[in-house]
C-alpha positions as a Markdown table, in Angstrom:
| # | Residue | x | y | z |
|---|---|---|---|---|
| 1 | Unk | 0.0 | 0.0 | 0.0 |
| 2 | Unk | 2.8 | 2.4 | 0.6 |
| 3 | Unk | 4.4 | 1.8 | -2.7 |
| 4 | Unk | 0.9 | 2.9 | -4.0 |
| 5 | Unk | 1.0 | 6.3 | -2.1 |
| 6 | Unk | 4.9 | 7.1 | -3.1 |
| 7 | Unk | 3.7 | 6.7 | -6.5 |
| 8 | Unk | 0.9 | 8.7 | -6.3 |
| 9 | Unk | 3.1 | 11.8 | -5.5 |
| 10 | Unk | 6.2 | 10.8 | -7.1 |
| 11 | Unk | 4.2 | 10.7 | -10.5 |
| 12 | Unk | 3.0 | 14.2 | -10.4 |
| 13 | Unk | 6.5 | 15.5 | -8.9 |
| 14 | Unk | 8.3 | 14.2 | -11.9 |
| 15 | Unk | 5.4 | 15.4 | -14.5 |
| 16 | Unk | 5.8 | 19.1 | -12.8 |
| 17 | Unk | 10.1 | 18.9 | -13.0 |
| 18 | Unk | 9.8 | 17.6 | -16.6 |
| 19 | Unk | 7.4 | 20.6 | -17.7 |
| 20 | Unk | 9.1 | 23.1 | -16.0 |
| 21 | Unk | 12.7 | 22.6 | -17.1 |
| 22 | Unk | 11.4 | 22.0 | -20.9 |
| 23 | Unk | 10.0 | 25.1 | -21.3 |
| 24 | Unk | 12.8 | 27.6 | -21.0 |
| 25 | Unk | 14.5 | 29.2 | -24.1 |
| 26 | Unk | 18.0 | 28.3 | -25.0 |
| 27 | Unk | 21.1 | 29.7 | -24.0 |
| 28 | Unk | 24.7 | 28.9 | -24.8 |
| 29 | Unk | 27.1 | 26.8 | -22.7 |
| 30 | Unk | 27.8 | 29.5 | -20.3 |
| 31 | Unk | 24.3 | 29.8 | -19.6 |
| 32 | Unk | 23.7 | 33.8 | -20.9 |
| 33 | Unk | 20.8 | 33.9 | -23.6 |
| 34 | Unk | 21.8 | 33.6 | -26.8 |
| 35 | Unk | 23.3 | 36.6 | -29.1 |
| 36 | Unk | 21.0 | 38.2 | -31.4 |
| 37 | Unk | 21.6 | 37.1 | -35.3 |
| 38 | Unk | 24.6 | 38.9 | -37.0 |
| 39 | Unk | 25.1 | 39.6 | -40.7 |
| 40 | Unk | 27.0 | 36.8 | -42.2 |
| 41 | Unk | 28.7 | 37.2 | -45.8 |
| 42 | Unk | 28.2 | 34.9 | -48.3 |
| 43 | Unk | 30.6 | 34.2 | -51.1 |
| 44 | Unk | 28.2 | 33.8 | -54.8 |
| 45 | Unk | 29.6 | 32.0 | -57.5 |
| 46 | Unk | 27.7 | 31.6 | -61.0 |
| 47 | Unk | 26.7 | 28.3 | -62.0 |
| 48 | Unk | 28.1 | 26.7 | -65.3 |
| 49 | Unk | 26.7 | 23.0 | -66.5 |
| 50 | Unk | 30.0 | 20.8 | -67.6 |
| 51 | Unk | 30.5 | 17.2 | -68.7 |
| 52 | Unk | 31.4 | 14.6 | -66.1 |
| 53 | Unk | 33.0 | 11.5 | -66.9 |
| 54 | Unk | 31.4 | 8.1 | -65.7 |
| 55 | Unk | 33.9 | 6.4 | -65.0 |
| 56 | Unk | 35.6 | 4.8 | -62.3 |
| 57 | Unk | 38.2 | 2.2 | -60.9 |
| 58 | Unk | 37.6 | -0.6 | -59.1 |
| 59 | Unk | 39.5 | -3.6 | -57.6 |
| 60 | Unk | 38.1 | -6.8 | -58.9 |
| 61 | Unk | 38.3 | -10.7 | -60.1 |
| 62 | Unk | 36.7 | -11.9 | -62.5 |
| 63 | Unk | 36.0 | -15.7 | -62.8 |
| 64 | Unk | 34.0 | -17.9 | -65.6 |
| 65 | Unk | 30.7 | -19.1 | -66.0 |
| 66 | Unk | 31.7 | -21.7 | -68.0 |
| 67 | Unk | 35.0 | -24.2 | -66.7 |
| 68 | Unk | 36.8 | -26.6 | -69.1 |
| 69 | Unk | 38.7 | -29.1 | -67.4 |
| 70 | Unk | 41.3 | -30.4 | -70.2 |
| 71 | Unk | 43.7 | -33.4 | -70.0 |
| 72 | Unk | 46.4 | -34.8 | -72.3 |
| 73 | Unk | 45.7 | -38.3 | -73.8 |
| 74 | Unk | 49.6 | -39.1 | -72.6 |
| 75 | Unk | 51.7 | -38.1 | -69.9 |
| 76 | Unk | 54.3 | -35.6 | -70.3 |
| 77 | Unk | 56.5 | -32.1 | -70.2 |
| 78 | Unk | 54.8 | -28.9 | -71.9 |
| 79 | Unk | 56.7 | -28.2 | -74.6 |
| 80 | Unk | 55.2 | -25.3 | -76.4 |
| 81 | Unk | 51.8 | -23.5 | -75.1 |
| 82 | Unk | 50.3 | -22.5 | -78.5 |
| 83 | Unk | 47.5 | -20.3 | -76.4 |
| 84 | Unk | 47.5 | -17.7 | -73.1 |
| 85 | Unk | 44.7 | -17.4 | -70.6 |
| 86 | Unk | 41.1 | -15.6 | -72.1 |
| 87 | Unk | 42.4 | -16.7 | -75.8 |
| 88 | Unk | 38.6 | -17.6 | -78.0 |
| 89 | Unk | 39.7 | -21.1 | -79.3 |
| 90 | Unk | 37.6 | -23.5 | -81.5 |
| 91 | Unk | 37.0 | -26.8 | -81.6 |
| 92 | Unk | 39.7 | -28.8 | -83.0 |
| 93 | Unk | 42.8 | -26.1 | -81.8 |
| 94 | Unk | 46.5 | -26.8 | -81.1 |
| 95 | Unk | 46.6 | -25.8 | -77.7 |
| 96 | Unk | 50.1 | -27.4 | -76.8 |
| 97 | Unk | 52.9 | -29.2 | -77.4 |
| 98 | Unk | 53.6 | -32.4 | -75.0 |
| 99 | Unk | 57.0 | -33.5 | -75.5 |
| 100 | Unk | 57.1 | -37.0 | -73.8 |
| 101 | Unk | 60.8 | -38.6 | -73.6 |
| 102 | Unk | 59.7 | -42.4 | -73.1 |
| 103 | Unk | 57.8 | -42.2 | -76.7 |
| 104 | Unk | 60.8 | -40.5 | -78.1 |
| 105 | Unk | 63.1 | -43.3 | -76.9 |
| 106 | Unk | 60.5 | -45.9 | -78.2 |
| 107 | Unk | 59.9 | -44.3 | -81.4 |
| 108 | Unk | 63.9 | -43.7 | -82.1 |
| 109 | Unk | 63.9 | -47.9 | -80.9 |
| 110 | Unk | 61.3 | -48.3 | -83.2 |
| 111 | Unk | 63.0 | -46.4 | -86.4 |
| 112 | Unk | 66.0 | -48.3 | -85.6 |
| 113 | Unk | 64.2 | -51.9 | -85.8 |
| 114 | Unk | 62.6 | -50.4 | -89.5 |
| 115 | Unk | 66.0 | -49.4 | -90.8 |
| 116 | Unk | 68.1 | -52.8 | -89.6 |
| 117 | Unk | 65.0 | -54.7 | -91.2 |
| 118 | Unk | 65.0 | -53.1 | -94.8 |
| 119 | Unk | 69.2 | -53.3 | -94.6 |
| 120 | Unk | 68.6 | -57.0 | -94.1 |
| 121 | Unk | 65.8 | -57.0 | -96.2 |
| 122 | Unk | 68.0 | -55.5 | -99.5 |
| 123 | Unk | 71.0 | -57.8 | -98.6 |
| 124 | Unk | 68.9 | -61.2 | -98.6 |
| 125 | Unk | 67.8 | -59.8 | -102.6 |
């Protein structure tokens, strides 16, 4: 019951300071009214209409859509790159060069067998 009463007067109390303290007029931080207006000067410049450029600048990475994934049909060193990165390319295009020693030693093994064959070849006729 007694918190009823203390709010009861505390209520209006509060209403009255909140009124009375809102209703002043405003006054600089030293607490004197404030000084009456003053003539200020104002620079005028004339207005002309010019072309802006719409450009601009910014950092950025730009990735593809699209993502061919392409593998050599045989294992090896890159010996030429016929094309650089964002080159158009068509179906059917030399993109590289694999050189690929083991197929070089079997083909020179190869050529060898083929020339010792025809030298035996013309010496049986």
């Amino acid at each position: 019951m007694n918190n009823v009463w203390l709010l009861v007067l505390a209520l209006p109390l509060a209403t009255g300071l909140a009124c009375g303290t809102g209703c002043r007029p405003a006054s600089d931080a030293t607490g004197r009214d404030a000084a009456p207006s003053q003539l200020v000067s104002v620079e005028v410049f004339e207005v002309t209409q010019a072309a802006t450029p719409r450009t601009t600048t910014q950092p950025a990475t730009v990735h593809a859509y699209y993502e061919a994934r392409i593998f050599a049909k045989a294992a090896g060193y890159l010996s030429e790159l016929k094309v650089d990165i964002g080159t158009s390319v068509k179906k059917g295009d030399l993109l590289a060069v694999i050189g690929v020693p083991e197929m070089a030693k079997q083909r020179e093994a190869k050529l060898a067998t083929i020339r010792r064959m025809e030298a035996d070849q013309s010496r049986a006729e």
